[in-house]
N, C-alpha and C positions, 0 to 999 in steps of 0.2 A: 569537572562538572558533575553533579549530585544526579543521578538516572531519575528523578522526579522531574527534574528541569529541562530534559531534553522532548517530552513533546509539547513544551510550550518554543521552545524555538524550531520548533520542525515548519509553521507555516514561513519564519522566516526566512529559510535557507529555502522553500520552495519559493516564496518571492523573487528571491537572490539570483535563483538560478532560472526564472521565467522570463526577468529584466535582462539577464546575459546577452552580451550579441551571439552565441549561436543560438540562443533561441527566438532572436528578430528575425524575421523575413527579411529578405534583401531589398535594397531599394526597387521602387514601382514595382512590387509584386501587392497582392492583395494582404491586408494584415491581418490575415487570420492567427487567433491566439496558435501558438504550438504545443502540444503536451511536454511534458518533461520528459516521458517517455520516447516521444520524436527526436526530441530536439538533442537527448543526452546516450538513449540506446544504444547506438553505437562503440560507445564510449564503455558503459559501464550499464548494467541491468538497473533500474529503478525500481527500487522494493518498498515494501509498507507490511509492518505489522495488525493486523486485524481480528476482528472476532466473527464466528460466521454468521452474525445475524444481523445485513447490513439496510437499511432503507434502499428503494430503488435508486434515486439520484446519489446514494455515497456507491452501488455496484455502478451507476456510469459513471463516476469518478474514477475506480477503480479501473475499469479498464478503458478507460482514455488515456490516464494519466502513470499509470503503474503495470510495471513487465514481471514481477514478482510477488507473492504475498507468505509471511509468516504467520505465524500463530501468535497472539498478543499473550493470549492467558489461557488459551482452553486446552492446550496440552502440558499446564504445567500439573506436578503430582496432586493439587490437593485437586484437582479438576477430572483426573483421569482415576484418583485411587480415594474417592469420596470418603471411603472406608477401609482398615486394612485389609489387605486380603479383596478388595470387591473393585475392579476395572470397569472403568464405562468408556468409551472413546467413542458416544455420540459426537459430542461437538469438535471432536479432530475429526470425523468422518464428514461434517457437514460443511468444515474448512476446506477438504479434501474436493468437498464436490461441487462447493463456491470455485473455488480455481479451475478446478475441469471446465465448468460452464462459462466461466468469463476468460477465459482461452488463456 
């Protein structure tokens, strides 16, 4: 698979894995949706690559739904070393301080 193509299938496997039975509630319980984070935690940490500069409804997304977060693009070199010789690591620090606050 071409790394271009994989976040157009990423809502699909989140689909995939919301429809799973562990992530149904068990019979005559109330059917509230479950996070993927709920429902798969246990298992394995649910991550998401991101950038720190999200709308409010994608940071509750974020932490509803996701027990980890990556840096998408803001700590790659052309982002941290603008210039030879010249380091900025604003926006890793601001990645840094998105995760702190969304626990």
């Amino acid at each position: 698979m071409k790394p271009k193509q994989l976040p157009a299938i990423l809502p699909i496997i989140a689909a995939l894995l919301l429809t799973s039975p562990a992530a149904q509630p068990a019979s005559g319980t109330n059917p509230t949706p479950t996070s993927l984070k709920a429902a798969y935690g246990r298992w394995f940490p649910i991550s998401v690559a991101i950038e720190p500069s999200l709308s409010a409804a994608e940071s509750q997304l974020l932490a509803a739904q996701f027990s980890n977060v990556t840096s998408e693009n803001c700590l790659k070199p052309a982002n941290t070393e603008p210039r030879e010789g010249v380091f900025t690591f604003q926006k890793g620090d601001a990645l840094v301080a998105l995760a702190q606050n969304t626990g």
